[in-house]
Residue, then its C-alpha position, 0 to 999 in steps of 0.5 A: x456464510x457471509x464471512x466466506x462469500x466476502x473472502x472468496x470476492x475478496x481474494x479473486x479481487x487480489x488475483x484479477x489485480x496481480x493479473x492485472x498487474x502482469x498484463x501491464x508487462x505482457x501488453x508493452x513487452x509485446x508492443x515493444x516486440x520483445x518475447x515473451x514466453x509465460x504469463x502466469x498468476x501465482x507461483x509454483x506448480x501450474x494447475x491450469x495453463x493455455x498456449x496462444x501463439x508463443x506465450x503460456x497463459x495460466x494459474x499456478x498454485x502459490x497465490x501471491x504473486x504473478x510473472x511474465x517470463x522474456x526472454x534475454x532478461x540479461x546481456x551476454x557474457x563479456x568476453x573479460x569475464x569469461x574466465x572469472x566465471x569458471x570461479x568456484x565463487x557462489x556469487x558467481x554461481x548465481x549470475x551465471x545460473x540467472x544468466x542461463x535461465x536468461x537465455x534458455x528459451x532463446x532460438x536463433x530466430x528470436x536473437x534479435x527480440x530479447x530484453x536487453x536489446x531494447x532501448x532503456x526508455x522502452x525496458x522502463x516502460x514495459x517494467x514501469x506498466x505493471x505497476x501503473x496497471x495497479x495505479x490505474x485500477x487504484x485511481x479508477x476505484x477510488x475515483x468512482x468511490x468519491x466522485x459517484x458516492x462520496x467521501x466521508x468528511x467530518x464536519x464542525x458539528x459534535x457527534x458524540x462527548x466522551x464522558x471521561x479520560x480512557x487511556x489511549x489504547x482503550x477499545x472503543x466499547x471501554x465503559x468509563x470506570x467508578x470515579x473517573x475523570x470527566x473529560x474536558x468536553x463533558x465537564x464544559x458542557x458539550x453536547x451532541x449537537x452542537x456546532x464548534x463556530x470558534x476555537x479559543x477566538x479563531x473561527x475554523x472552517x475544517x473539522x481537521x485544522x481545529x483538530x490540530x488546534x486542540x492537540x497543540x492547545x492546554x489550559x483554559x480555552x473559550x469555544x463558541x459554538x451555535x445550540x438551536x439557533x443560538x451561539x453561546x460560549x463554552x470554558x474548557x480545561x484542555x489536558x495534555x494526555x496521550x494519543x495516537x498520532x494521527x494517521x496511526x492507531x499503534x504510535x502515541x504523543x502527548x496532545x491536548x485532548x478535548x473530549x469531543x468526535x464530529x459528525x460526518x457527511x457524505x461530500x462528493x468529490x470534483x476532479x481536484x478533490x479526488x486528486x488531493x485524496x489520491x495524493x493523500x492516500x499515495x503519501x500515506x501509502x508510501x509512509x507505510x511501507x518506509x515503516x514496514x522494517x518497524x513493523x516486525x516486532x509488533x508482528x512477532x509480538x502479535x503472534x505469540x498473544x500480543x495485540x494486532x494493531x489496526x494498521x498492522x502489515x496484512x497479506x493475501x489472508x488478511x486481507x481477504x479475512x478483512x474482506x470477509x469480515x465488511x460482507x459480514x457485519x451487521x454494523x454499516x449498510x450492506x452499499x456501505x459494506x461494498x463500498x469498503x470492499x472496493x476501497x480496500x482492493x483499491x488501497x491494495x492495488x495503490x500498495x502494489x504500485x508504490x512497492x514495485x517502486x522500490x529500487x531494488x531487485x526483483x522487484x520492477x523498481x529495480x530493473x526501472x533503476x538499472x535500465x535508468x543507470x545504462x541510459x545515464x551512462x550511455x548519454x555521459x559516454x556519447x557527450x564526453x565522445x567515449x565507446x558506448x559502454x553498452x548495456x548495464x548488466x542486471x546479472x552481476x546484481x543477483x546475489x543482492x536479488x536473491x538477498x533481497x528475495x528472501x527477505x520478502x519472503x521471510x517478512x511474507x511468511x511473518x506476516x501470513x503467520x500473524x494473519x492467520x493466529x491473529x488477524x487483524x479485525x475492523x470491527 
C-alpha cells in the first residue's frame, strides 16, 4: 500500500511540475499580449478541460508532458517562396502544415497579437519561463532541503572497514568469500571510529580532498589517525584496483583503494553553501544528459536481463516507482524518506530545465536560439545600414523538429520499456 500511495504522491508531484513548467509559458506569453488559446498537461485526447476567457484549461490522457498553444507561432509566407510551396517535397509539406496549424486560430481581431511579431528579448523570455518555473521550484526545494534540514556531509572519522577486496560491481550485501584478500584497511588496523588527522604526511580537512588523495595514491602510505583521545600511526598497503568513477555507479577506472567509508553528519547550509551544491547538481545535471546517447546500449541491454544501473536514464514510471519505493522501505526514518522524496522531484524539475536548454526544436531551447539568431541578425543588418531581414522563420526548421521528435520519442518508449521489465531500485 505504501508502494502505491509514494507513486501516486509521486506522479501527481511529476504533473503539478509540467503544469508548473507550462504556467511559465502561459503567465508571460499573456503579459507579453500574445494569445494564447490552450494550456494543457499531457497529450492526446483531453479528458477534463475549462474555458476561462480565451484560453482552454485541461488534462489530457498521455501524461508526459504539457503545452500551450499561441497563436502565430511562425511568420507568414514570403512572397519568393510562394511557388516553392506547391512542391511535391515532403520537407515542404511539413513547414506548410506547421505553418497552417500556425495560423489557424488566427481571427482578424487577433493579427496584431501573434508569436512572431514579438520582439525577440520578449519570444526568449516567455520560452525562457518555462524552464526557469522548474529551476525555481528545483532551487526552492533544495534550498529548504539544505538550509532547514541539512546536507549529508562525510566527515574524517571511519564509519565502517571493508574486510576484503570485492570486485567492483559487487552488490553492497556481497559476503567476503573463503580466502580472500583483507583490504588495505582491515590489514593496518583500521577501525571504526577512528579519525583520519592525516594522509601520507598531509593533514586533510574534507573527507572528499582525502578521497582524492587515496585514488591517486599506491604503495605504502603512513595515516595518522586519533583513537580515544590519542593519535597513532597506521601502515597501509595501497592497491590499485577497479572503481567506479566518482559521480557514477556504471563507469569504472583503476584507483588506489583503501578499504575505509566515513561517517556522515547532517550540516545545514548558508546561502553559499547551497549555491555551491545547486551549481554542483546543475553540472552534474548537465553531464547526464551530455551522456544520454551512451545510454542506449545499456538500456537495451537491461531490457532483455541485463543489470540496470543506478544512474540509468528513468521516465514518469521510474521515477514515480522510485518515488514509491522511498515511502516504502524500512531503511531510512520516514522524515528521512519524505526528504528524499522532495529531493528527487527536485532533481527532476533541475533535469526538465537543463533539457529544455537544449538548442533544438521543439524543445524551448530551440525556439530560445532562433528568437537569438533573428535578434543577432537584425542588429548586424541595422549596423551595417541594410533592410531589416525580418523575422527569423522557425517553419523552414520543422523537418529536423519532427527529426528531433521522434527521436525523443523513440528514447522515451526505451526507457519506459526498460522502467517497466527492469526498474531501477535504490534499495
Amino acid at each position: 500500500m505504501l508502494v502505491v500511495v509514494g507513486i501516486l504522491i509521486f506522479f501527481f508531484g511529476l504533473l503539478f511540475s509540467i503544469a508548473w513548467h507550462e504556467l511559465g509559458h502561459l503567465a508571460t506569453a499573456k503579459m507579453f499580449g500574445v494569445k494564447v488559446t490552450e494550456y494543457m498537461v499531457g497529450f492526446g485526447r483531453t479528458i477534463w478541460s475549462r474555458k476561462k476567457g480565451e484560453t482552454e484549461y485541461g488534462v489530457k490522457l498521455i501524461p508526459f508532458g504539457g503545452y500551450i498553444r499561441m497563436i502565430g507561432m511562425f511568420p507568414p509566407q514570403k512572397d519568393e517562396e510562394m511557388g516553392r510551396s506547391a512542391s511535391s517535397s515532403p520537407f515542404r509539406a511539413m513547414i506548410d502544415d506547421a505553418r497552417q496549424m500556425s495560423a489557424e486560430d488566427i481571427k482578424p481581431e487577433d493579427a496584431h497579437r501573434q508569436f512572431y511579431q514579438r520582439s525577440p528579448w520578449k519570444r526568449i523570455i516567455v520560452m525562457m519561463a518555462g524552464p526557469v518555473m522548474n529551476l525555481i521550484l528545483a532551487v526552492g526545494i533544495f534550498s529548504a532541503i539544505l538550509m532547514g534540514h541539512g546536507l549529508n556531509t562525510p566527515t574524517l572519522t571511519v564509519s565502517t572497514v571493508s574486510e576484503c577486496v570485492l570486485p567492483a560491481d559487487a552488490p553492497d550485501t556481497q559476503k567476503c568469500p573463503p580466502g580472500a584478500k583483507p583490504s588495505p584497511a582491515a590489514a593496518a588496523g583500521f577501525k571504526p571510529g577512528d579519525r583520519i588527522v592525516e594522509f601520507n604526511g598531509k593533514p586533510f580537512h574534507t573527507w572528499d580532498e582525502l578521497q582524492l588523495e587515496i585514488r591517486k595514491s599506491h604503495g605504502t602510505v603512513p595515516v595518522v589517525v586519533e583513537r580515544d583521545g590519542h593519535r597513532q600511526t597506521l601502515t597501509a598497503d595501497l592497491m590499485q584496483t577497479e572503481r567506479p568513477k566518482l559521480n557514477s555507479t556504471s563507469e569504472y577506472e583503476t584507483v588506489g583503494f583503501l578499504g575505509l567509508s566515513p561517517t556522515s553528519v547532517l550540516v545545514k547550509q548558508d546561502i553559499g553553501g547551497v549555491a555551491d551544491t545547486i551549481g554542483e547538481f546543475v553540472s552534474l545535471t548537465a553531464q547526464k544528459i551530455v551522456e544520454l546517447p551512451q545510454r542506449i546500449p545499456d538500456l537495451v541491454s537491461a531490457i532483455f536481463g541485463g543489470e540496470r544501473h543506478k544512474d540509468s536514464p528513468v521516465g514518469i514510471v521510474g521515477a514515480s516507482r522510485l518515488g514509491g519505493e522511498v515511502l516504502a522501505t524500512d531503511q531510512i526514518a520516514v522524515d528521512e524518506r519524505i526528504i528524499l522524496m522532495f529531493n528527487l522531484l527536485a532533481g527532476v524539475n533541475l533535469s526538465l530545465f537543463v533539457f529544455n536548454l537544449l538548442p533544438l526544436l521543439p524543445l524551448d531551447g530551440g525556439h530560445v536560439a532562433g528568437a537569438a539568431w533573428e535578434w543577432i541578425r537584425r542588429s548586424f543588418a541595422k549596423l551595417v545600414k541594410r533592410p531589416d531581414p525580418g523575422p527569423f522563420d522557425t517553419a523552414r526548421l520543422m523537418p529536423l523538429a519532427y527529426a528531433v521528435s521522434l527521436v525523443f520519442i523513440a528514447y522515451s518508449l526505451l526507457v519506459l520499456v526498460a522502467d517497466i521489465v527492469n526498474p531501477v531500485t535504490l534499495y
